[in-house]
C-alpha positions as CSV (number, residue, x, y, z in Angstrom):
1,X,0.0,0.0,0.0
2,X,1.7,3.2,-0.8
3,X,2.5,6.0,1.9
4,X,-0.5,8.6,2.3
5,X,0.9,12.5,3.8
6,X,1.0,12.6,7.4
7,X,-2.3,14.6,7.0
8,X,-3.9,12.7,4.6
9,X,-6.8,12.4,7.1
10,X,-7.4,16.1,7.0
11,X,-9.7,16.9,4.1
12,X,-8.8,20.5,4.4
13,X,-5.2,20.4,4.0
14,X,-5.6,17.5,1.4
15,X,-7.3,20.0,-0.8
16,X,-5.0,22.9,-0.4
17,X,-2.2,20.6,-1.3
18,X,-3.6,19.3,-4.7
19,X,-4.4,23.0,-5.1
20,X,-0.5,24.2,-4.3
21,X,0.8,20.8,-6.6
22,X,-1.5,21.5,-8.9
23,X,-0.9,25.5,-9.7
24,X,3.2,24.3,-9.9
25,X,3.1,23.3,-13.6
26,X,6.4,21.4,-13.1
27,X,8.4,24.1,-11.3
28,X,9.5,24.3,-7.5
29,X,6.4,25.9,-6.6
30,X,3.5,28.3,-7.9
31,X,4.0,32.1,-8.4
32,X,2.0,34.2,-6.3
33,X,-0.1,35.1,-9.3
34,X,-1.4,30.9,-9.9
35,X,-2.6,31.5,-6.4
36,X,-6.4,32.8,-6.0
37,X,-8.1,31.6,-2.2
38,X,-11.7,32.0,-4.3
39,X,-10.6,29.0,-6.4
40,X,-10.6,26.6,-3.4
41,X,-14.0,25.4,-1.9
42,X,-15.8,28.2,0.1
43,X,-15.6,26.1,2.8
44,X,-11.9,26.5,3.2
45,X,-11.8,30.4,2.6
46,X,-11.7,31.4,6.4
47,X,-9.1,29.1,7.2
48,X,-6.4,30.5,4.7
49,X,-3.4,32.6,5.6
50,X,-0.7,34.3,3.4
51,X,2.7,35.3,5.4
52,X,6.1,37.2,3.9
53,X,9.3,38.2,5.5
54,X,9.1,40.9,7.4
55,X,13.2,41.5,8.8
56,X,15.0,40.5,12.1
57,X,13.0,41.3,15.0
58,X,14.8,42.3,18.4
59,X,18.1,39.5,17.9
60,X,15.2,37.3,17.2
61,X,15.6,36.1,14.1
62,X,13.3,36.7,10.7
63,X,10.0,37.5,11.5
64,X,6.9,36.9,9.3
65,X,3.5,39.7,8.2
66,X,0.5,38.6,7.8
67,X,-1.0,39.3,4.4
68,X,-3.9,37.2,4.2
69,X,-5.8,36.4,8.0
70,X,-9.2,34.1,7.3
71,X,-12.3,34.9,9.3
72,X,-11.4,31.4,11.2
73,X,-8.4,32.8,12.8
74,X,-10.2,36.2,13.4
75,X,-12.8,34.4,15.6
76,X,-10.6,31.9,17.6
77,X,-8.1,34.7,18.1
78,X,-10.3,37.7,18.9
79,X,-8.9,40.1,16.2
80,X,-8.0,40.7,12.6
81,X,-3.9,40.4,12.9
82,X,-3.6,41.4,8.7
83,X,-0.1,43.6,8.2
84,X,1.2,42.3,12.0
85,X,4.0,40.3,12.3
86,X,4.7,37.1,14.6
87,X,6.7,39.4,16.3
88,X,4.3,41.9,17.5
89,X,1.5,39.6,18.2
90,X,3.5,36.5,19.4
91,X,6.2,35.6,22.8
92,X,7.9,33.0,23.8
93,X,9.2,29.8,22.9
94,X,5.4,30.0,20.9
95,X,7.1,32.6,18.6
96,X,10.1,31.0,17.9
97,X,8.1,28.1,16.6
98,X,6.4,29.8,14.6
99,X,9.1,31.5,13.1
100,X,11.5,28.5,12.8
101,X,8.7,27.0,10.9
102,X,7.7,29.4,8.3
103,X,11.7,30.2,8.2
104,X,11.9,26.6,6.8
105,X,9.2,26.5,4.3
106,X,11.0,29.6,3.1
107,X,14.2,28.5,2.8
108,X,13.9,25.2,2.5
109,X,11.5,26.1,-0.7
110,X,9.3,22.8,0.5
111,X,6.2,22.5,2.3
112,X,6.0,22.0,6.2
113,X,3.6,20.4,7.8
114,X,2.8,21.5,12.1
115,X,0.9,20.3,14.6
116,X,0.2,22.5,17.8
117,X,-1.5,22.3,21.2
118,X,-2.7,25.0,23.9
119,X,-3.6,25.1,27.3
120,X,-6.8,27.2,25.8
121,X,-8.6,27.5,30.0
122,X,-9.1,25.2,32.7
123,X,-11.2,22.7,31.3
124,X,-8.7,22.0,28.7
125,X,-6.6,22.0,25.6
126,X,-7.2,23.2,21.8
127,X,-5.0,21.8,19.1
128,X,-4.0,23.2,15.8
129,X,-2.9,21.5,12.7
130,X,-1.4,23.7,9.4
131,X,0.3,23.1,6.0
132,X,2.5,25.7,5.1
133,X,3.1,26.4,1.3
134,X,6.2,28.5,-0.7
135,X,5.3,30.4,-3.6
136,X,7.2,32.4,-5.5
137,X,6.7,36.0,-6.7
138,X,8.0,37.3,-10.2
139,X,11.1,34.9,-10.3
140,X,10.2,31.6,-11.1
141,X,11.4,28.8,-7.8
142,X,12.7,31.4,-5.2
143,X,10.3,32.0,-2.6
144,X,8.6,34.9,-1.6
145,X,5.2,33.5,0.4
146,X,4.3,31.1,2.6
147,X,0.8,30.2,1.7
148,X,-0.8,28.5,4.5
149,X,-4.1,26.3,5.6
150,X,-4.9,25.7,9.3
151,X,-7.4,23.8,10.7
152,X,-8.4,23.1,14.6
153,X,-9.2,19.6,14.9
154,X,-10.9,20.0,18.9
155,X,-14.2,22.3,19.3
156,X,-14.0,25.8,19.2
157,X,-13.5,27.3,22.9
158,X,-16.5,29.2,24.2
159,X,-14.3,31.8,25.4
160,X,-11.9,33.3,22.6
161,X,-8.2,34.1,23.7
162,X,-5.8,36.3,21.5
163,X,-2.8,34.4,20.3
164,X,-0.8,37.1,22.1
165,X,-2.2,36.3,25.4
166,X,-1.9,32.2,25.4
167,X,2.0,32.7,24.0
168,X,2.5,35.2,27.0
169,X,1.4,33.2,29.6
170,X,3.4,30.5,28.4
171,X,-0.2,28.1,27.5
172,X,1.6,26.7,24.7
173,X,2.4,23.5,26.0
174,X,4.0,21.2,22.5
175,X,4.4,21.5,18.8
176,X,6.2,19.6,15.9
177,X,6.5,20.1,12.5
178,X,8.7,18.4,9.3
179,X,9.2,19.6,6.1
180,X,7.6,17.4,3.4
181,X,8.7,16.5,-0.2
182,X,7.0,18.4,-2.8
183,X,5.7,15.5,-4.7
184,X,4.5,13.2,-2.5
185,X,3.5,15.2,0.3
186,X,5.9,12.7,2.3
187,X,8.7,13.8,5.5
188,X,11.9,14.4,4.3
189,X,14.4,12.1,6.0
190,X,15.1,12.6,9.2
191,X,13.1,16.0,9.3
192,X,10.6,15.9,11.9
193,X,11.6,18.2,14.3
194,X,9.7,18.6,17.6
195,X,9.6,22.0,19.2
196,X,7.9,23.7,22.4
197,X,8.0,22.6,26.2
198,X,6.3,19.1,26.7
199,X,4.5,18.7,30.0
């Protein structure tokens, strides 16, 4: 039986992934212009992101801007963080994740795939899952976007919490994420490469 993606299980990224393999027409990846969110299913429209460098940040390393923030992220995060930056609306070990993983979708030129989990409130955790896509922008297989799908696999919290304030008080408690082959969808070897403070 051949190997399925590690998310193959996710309908959601599935479809973003055809999309992205799709709109390549043989090259590394698909120009920002192959690249229209209406295309995909309505369905998936709130969930999409679209990220760019943004420069160092503090000593911290490259930080990323938000270009494209679906309505999905708006409502589980309390506010619409389009033209922010990881670093102004992220802290922590949560930030460096992030960061480390869009830096390697970057400039790795391959997608990534992450899984996430909170400590959302008292009653419990919330998970996240996302596949990270390069695209190019004008030149043809260099990489100037991340175009990303993420999906929360538990129930949406009845309480919303900003992204700022779970990765201040340290409520990200473990992540991983691997970069994937651009064909198959497949971990590169030995890529998976877990991140975050495990309880």
């Amino acid at each position: 039986m051949a190997k399925q993606p590690i998310f193959a299980d996710q309908p959601a990224l599935m479809t973003v992934a055809g999309y992205w393999q799709a709109r390549r027409r043989g090259r590394l990846m698909p120009d920002r212009a192959d690249i229209d969110p209406l295309d995909l299913p309505p369905p998936l429209w709130p969930n999409l992101l679209i990220t760019e460098p943004a420069g160092p940040d503090e000593n911290r390393g490259e930080t990323w801007r938000y270009r494209l923030v679906g309505s999905a992220h708006v409502e589980r995060y309390t506010y619409d963080f389009t033209g922010k930056t990881t670093g102004e609306i992220m802290h922590g070990s949560y930030r460096d994740y992030m960061n480390r993983i869009y830096a390697t979708a970057f400039n790795e030129g391959v997608p990534v795939y992450s899984e996430s989990v909170f400590r959302w409130d008292a009653q419990g955790y919330a998970s996240t899952r996302r596949l990270m896509l390069p695209l190019s922008h004008g030149q043809a297989d260099r990489p100037a976007l991340i175009f990303s799908v993420q999906v929360w696999p538990s129930e949406k919290p009845a309480q919303p919490r900003s992204i700022s304030e779970l990765s201040r008080r340290d409520e990200f408690r473990d992540g991983f994420f691997v970069a994937l082959d651009r064909d198959s969808f497949l971990p590169l070897p030995e890529q998976a490469m877990p991140q975050g403070s495990r309880a």
